[in-house]
N, C-alpha and C positions, 0 to 999 in steps of 0.2 A: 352442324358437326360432321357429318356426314360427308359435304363438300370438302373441309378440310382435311379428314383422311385421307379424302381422296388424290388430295393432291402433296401432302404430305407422304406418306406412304413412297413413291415412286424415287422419291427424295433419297430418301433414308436406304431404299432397297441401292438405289445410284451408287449411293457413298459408299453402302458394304460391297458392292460389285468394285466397284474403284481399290479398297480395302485389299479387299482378296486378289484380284489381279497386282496392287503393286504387294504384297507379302508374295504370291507366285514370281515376280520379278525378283524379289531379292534369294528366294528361294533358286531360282532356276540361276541366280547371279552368282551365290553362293557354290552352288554344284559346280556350274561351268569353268568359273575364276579356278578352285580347287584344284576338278579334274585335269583342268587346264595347266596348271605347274605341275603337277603331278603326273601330269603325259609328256611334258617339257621334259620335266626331268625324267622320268624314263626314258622317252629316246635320248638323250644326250648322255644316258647313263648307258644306254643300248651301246647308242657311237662309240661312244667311248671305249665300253668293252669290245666291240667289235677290233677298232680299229687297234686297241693295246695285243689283244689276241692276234689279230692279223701280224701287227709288228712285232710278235714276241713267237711266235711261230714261227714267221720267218727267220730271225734270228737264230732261233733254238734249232729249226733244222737245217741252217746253212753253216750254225758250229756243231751240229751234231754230223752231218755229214760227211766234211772232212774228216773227219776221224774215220767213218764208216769208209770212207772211197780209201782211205789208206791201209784199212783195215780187210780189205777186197782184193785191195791191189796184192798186200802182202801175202792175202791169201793164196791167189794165184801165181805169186815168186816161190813162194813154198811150195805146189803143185811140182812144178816148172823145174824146180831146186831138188826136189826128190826125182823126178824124172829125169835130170841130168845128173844128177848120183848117179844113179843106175847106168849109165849109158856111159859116164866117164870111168866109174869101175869094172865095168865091160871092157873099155877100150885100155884098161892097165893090166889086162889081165894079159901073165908070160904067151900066152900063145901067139898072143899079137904082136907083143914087142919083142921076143927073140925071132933070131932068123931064122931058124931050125924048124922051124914047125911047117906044118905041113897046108896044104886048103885045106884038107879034109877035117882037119884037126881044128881049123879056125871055123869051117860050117860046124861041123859038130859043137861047138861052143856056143855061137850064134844061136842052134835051136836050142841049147841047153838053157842058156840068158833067157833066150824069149819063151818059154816052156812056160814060166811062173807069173810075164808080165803083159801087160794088153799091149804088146805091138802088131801093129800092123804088120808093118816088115821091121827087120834089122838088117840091114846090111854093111857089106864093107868096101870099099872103094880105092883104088890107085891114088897114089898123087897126082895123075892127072883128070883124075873125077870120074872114073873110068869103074865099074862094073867089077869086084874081083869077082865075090861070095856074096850068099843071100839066103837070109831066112822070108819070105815070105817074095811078094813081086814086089821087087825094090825098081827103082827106075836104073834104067841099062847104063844111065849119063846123066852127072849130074855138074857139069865144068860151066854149063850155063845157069846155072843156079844162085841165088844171092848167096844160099847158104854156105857154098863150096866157095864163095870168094869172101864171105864174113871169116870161115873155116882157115881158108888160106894167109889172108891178110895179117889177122888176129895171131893165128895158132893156140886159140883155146873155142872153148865152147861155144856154140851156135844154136840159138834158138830161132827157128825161121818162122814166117807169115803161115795161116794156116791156109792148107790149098786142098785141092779138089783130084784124088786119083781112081782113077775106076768109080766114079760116082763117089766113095767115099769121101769125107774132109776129113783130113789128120792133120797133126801139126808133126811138126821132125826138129828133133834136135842131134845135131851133129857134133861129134870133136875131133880133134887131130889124134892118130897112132902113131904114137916113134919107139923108137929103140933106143938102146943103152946111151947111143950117142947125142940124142935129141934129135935125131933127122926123121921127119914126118915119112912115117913107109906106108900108115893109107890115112882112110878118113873114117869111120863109123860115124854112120848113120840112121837112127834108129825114127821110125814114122807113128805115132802114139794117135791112137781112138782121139778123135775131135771130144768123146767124154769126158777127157781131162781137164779140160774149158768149159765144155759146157756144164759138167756139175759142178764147177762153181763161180758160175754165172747164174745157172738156175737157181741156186741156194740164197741169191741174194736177191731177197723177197723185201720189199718197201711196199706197203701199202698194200692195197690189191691189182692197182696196174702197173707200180712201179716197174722199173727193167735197169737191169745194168748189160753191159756193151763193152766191147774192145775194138780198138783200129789201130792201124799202122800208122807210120809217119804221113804215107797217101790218105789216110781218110780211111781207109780199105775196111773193112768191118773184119774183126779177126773171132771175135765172139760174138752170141745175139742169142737171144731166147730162141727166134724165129730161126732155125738152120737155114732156112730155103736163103733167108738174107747173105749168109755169108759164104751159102756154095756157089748164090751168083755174085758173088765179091763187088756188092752193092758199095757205094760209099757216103760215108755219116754226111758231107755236105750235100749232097740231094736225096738222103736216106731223110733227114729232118730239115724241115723248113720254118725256119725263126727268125728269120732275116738277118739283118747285119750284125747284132750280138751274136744270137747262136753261133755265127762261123766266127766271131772272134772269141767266144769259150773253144771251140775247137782248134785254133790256132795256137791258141795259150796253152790246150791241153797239148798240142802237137810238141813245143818245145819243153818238155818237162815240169809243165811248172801242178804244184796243185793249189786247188781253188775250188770256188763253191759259190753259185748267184743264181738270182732267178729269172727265168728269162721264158718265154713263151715258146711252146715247141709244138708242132702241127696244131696250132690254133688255140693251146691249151695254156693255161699261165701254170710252169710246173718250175721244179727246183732239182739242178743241175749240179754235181757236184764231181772234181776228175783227180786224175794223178795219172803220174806214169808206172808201167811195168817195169823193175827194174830186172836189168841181165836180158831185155831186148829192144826193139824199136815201138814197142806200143805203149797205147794208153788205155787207159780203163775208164768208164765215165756209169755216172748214173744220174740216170733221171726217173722224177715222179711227179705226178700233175699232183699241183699245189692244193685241188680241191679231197687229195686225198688225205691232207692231213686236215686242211680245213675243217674235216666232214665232224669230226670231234669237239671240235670249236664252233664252227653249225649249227651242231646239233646242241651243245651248250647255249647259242646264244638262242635257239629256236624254245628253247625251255624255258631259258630266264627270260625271254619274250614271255612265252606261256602263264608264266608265272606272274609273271608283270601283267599284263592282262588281270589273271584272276584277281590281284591284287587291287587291280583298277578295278574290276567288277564288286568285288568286297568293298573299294573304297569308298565306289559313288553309291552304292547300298547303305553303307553306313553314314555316309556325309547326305543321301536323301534324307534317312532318317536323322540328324542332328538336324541339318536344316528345314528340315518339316517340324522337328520339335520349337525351334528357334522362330522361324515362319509365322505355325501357330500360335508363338507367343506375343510375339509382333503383332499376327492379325485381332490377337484381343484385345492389345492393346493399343491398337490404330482402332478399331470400332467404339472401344467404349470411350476415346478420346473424342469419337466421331459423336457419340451420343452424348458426353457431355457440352460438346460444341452445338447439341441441339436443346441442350435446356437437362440431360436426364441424370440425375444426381443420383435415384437408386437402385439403376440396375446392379447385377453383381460382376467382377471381374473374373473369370475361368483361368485359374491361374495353373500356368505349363511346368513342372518341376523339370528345369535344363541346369541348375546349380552353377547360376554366370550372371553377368549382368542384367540380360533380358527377364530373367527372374526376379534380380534385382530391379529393374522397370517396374513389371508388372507388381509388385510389393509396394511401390514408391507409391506408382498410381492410385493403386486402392488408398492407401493411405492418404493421398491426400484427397481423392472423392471422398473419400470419410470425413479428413477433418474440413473439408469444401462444405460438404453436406450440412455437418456439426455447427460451421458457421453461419450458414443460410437457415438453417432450421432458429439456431438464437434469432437472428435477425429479423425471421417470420413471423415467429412471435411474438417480437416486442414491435413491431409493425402491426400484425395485427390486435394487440392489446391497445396501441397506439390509434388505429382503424375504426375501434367500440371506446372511444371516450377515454381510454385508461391509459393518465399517461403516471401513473403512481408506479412506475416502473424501473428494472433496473439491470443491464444487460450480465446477466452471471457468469458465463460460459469463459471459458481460458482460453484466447485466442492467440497466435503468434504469427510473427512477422509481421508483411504489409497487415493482414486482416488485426493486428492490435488498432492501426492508423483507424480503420472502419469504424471500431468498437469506440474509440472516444469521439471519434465524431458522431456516431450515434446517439452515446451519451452527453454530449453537448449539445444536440438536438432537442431532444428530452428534456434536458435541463430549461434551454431556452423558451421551448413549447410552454415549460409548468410555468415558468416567470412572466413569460407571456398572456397565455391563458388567463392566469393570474390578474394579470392588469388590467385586461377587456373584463373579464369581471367586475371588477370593480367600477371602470371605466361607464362599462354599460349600465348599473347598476346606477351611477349620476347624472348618465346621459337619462336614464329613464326617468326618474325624478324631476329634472328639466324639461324634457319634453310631455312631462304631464302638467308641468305647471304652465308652459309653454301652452300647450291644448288649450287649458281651463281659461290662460284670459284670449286666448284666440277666438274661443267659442264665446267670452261676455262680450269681447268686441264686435263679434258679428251678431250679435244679439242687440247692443247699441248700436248698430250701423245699420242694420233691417229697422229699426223702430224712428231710428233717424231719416232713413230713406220713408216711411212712409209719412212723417212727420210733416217730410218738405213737400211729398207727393199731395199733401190735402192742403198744404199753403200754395202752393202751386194752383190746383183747383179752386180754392176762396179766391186766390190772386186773378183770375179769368174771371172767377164771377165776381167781382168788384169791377172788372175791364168791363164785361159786359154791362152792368149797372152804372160806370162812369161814360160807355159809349151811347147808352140808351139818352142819359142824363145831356149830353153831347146835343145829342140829335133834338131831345126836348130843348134842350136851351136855346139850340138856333131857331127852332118855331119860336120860342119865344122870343127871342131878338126880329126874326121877321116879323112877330103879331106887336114885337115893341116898338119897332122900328115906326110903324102906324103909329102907335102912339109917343112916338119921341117928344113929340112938341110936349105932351102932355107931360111926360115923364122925366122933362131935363133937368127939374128941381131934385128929385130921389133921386137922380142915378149913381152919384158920386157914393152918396149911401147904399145903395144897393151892390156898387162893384166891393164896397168891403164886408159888405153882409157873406155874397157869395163868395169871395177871399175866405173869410173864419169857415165859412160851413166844407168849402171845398177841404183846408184844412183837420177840420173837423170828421170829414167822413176820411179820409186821408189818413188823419194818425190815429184820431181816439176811438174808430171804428175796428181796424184790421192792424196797424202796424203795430197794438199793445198787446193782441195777439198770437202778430208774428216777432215782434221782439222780446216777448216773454219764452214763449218755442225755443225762437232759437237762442238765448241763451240759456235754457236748461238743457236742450243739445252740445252748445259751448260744454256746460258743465262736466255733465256727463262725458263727452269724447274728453274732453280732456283727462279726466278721472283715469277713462279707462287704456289714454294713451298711457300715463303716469303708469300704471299697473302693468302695463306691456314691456316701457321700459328697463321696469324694476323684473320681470320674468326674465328679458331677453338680458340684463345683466348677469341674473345666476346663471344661465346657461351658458355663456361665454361664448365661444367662437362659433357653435351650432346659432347663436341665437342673435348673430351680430346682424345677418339681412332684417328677421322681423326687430329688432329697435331700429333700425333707419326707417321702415315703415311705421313704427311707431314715434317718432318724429318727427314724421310728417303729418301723422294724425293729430298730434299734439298742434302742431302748428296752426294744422287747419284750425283745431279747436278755439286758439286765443283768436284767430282771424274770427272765428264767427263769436266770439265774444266782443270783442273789438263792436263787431256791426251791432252786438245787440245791446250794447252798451250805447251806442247811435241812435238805436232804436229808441232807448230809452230814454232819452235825452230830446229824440224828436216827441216821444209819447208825450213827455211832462210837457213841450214848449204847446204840443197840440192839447193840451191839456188847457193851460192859458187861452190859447187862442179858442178854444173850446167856451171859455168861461167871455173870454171878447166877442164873440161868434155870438152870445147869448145877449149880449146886451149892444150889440148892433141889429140882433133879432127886434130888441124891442123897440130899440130907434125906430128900424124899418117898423114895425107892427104901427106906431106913430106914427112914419112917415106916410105908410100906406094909406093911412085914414083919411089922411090928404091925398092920395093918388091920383084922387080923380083933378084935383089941382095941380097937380106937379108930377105929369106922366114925361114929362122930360126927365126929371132926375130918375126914374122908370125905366125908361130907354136908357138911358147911362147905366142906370144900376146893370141892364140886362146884357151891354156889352163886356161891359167888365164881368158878367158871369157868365158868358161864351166866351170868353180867352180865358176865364179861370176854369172854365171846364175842358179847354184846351192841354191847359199848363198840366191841371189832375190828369189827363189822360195820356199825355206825356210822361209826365214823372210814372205815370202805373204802368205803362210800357217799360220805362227803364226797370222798375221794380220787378216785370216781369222775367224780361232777361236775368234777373241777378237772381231772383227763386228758381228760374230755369238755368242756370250755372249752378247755383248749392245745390238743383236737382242732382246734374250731372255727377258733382262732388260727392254726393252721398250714393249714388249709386257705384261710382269708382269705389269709395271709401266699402261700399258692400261686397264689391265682386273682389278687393282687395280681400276682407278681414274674411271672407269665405276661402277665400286662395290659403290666407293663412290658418285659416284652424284646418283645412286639409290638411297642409303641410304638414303640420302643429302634431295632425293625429296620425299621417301614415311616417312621421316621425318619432311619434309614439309608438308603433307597430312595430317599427324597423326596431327602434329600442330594445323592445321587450322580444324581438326576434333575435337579437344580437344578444341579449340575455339569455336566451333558452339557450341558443347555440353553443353559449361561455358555461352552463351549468350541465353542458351534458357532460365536458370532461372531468375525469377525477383526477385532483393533480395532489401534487406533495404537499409537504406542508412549504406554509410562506416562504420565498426568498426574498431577499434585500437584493436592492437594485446593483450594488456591490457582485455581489454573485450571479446578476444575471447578466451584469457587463462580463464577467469572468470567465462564464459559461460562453458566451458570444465568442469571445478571446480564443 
């Protein structure tokens, strides 16, 4: 028992290792596959929103910005617009357009204007660009100026490039002065704080690096957060480097057009949007690096990353646990699958509450270990009731499906077994009846055959001693033929008589000695075997086919029987003739007793008588040779005939045995009651 554990055990422990590794496999399949679309789909739900943000961002602030660059621009026309108010109401005022007035009169006005507004200087200038009057340090000449040829060309207002005097940057807006008649008598020129640009370029704040800018038709930077840039009259095409776009947004912005793209600027991927300043030569442009609006959608997607994570974190927490509940259902029911595949019908199943299929399994399975069980238990029992003799049985249990198939064939088993049983019952119960009858003349026949054998064994022995008595008789007789032979002469009268004397006597000792005897023997051996072949017959009839070898040997005993009737009927028939010849024997005795009285006269007939009784004692020892052979053959016959009827009452009896063994066997079952062979064919069926 011991051994078998031992090697069982390692088995079983296999399987539940096997078990649990593939439950970890579908468990870890389960997680993975999940996580797996579910990380799928969040990056591509990531992408997605990235790249919709991205493209919707960009959108939103390439139409958001035009408006804003226009709305900057207009900003600084309205600066620009109020600053040339000023300057062109300045320059309508009578002191300048009458002729009457005086310089003194026109400075005095000058500082009075600029008393209230941030100019630098104001001044007033000849038609030929020439220096009249001046509030502040105006330039001495200004006939080399764009302005004064914008001023003269035009004959209205002039807003010039912002430039650099005395270290300061201002800008200057100029107009023409006339008189009554329209004839231009100077130019006012008035140079305004570079403040007027740059607050409002400062003010237009995008982002935290955003910048907005101004240039001339050259490129010229005319505004810039950075002053230093535009007191060294830097310009936007090697002020930014963005390659071949960027100088074609500034070329586009060059000719008035407004617009708004994205384009990469000192290395930065940013969003560019321009217009023109209307009422001078510039344009206005803004840029902001694209990670600045980014940073909002970033930071959005760096959340719903975040979040997405947690999510995933929560998710394979929760699909561990589902799939370990699921797992563990599995692995109970892959083990106890396992244990039923090893024979175990009652362990219990540990059933997982996951409210799905696998619960559904695990429900099924019990249930049908149970009704598995339910059916092997019937089964066990009518097997083992079947096992102790009892087959009065009858399988009760409700079975379904294939296991109905089971149950009638069961119960036609049963059925068959009781009709069977049945039969051998019976069967054996005639067989036994037979083979005792069978025994009974098996054992008189060997009872007859031992008495017959010793019968012939003492005729046999009488048969020698009569040989030895005929050989002595032999031996006698030819001394007496030699001692007659001497007297032949004498004896040739008797002889003739004498060879018939010893003719009847040889006879005589011949048959009415020993053969009446042995032909009396043996045929009440005849009788008897025959008798008892007749009686072996008639057994090995009732018995039938068991007993069909002992009649052929009883057939042959019979045979022999009439055979040794036959001879002793021979016998008989030789006794009576010896008989006669017995009673002839007697009265050639007495011839001879006569003749002999003459012997001594007639020793010839002597001699003759005595040859003729050494060739009769010849012939007798001949024939008792023969006769010996033929009692040493019936020896032989009766010893067969013994070692036979001993074979057969063995037989006879351990067929008796077998019998009444094949009875005990038929009577330890208990069966139903009788069926007809009708039902036990049908039962078979």
């Amino acid at each position: 028992m011991g051994l078998v554990a031992a090697r069982t055990l390692p088995s079983e422990y296999s399987g539940k290792m096997r078990g649990m590794r593939e439950m970890s496999s579908i468990r870890k399949k389960i997680v993975v596959n999940t996580v797996s679309m579910v990380m799928i789909l969040s990056i591509v739900f990531l992408c997605v929103l990235f790249l919709t943000s991205r493209i919707m961002t960009n959108l939103i602030l390439l139409d958001v910005m035009q408006p804003l660059v226009r709305t900057a621009s207009q900003a600084v026309e309205a600066n620009l617009h109020v600053f040339s108010d000023r300057v062109f109401m300045i320059s309508d005022n009578r002191v300048f357009t009458e002729a009457g007035t005086t310089k003194a009169e026109k400075q005095a006005l000058l500082e009075k204007a600029a008393s209230g507004i941030e100019f630098l200087s104001l001044s007033l200038y000849t038609p030929d660009g020439k220096l009249y009057t001046s509030y502040g340090d105006g330039a001495p000449d200004i006939s080399q100026r764009e302005i004064y040829q914008y001023m003269k060309e035009t004959g209205g207002l002039v807003v010039d490039d912002t430039s650099v005097d005395g270290g300061n940057l201002q800008v200057a807006i100029g107009t023409p002065v006339t008189d009554a008649d329209g004839a231009v008598t100077y130019y006012l020129v008035g140079n305004y704080k570079y403040d007027v640009l740059n607050d409002v370029v400062s003010n237009i704040n995008i982002g935290y690096t955003g910048r907005a800018f101004m240039f001339n038709q050259d490129g010229v930077l005319m505004a810039h957060p950075d002053a230093e840039k535009v007191r060294s009259q830097e310009n936007v095409y090697t002020t930014y480097s963005g390659g071949d776009k960027l100088q074609s947004l500034f070329n586009r912005a060059l000719t008035g057009e407004i617009g708004a793209s994205r384009v990469r600027i000192d290395g930065k991927d940013s969003y560019m949007t321009f217009a023109p300043v209307r009422g001078t030569n510039w344009s206005i442009a803004i840029a902001v690096p694209q990670s600045e609006f980014m940073g909002a959608g970033n930071g959005a997607l760096q959340i719903t990353l975040l979040i997405t994570v947690a999510m995933l974190l929560i998710l394979v927490l929760r699909i561990r646990g589902f799939s370990g509940r699921i797992a563990r259902a599995l692995g109970n029911v892959t083990d106890r699958i396992q244990l039923l595949s090893q024979g175990d019908l009652t362990s219990s199943i540990d059933m997982v509450k996951t409210n799905d299929e696998v619960e559904t399994l695990s429900l099924a399975l019990r249930e049908t270990i149970g009704d598995i069980n339910g059916y092997l238990s019937e089964l066990r029992d009518a097997l083992t009731q079947i096992s102790n003799g009892n087959l009065d049985i009858q399988i009760q249990g409700k079975f379904q499906g294939d296991f109905v198939v089971m149950k009638e064939s069961l119960d036609k088993i049963i059925s068959f077994l009781n009709n069977a049983m049945h039969e051998l019952q019976v069967a054996s119960e005639q067989l036994l009846l037979a083979s005792r009858g069978v025994s009974d003349s098996a054992q008189t026949v060997n009872s007859s055959s031992e008495t017959q054998a010793h019968s012939v064994m003492r005729l046999k022995a009488e048969s020698e001693t009569i040989l030895q008595n005929v050989n002595a008789v032999n031996d006698h007789a030819q001394q007496a033929e030699a001692l007659m032979d001497k007297v032949k002469v004498q004896l040739d009268s008797g002889d003739q008589q004498m060879k018939q004397m010893l003719q009847s006597m040889d006879q005589i000792n011949q048959n009415a000695h020993e053969i009446g005897k042995i032909s009396k023997l043996m045929e009440d051996i005849a009788f008897q075997t025959n008798i008892l072949a007749l009686n072996a017959s008639v057994e090995a009839a009732r018995a039938g086919a068991a007993g069909k070898g002992f009649s052929v040997v009883a057939q042959e005993v019979r045979n022999l029987a009439e055979k040794s009737s036959e001879s002793a009927q021979k016998a008989t028939q030789m006794l009576e003739h010896s008989q006669e010849q017995v009673v002839e024997g007697y009265t050639y005795a007495q011839q001879t007793a006569k003749t002999m009285a003459d012997i001594a006269d007639i020793s010839r007939d002597v001699s003759q008588i005595m040859d003729g009784l050494v060739d009769f004692v010849q012939e007798q020892k001949t024939a008792l040779d023969g006769m010996a052979e033929d009692i040493g053959a019936i020896s032989d016959i009766g010893e067969h005939n013994l070692s036979a009827s001993e074979q057969a009452a063995a037989a006879s009896h351990e067929m008796m045995q077998q019998a009444q063994a094949l009875q005990d066997i038929a009577g330890r079952f208990n069966l139903r009651q009788t069926q007809s062979a009708e039902q036990m064919e049908e039962s078979i069926c």
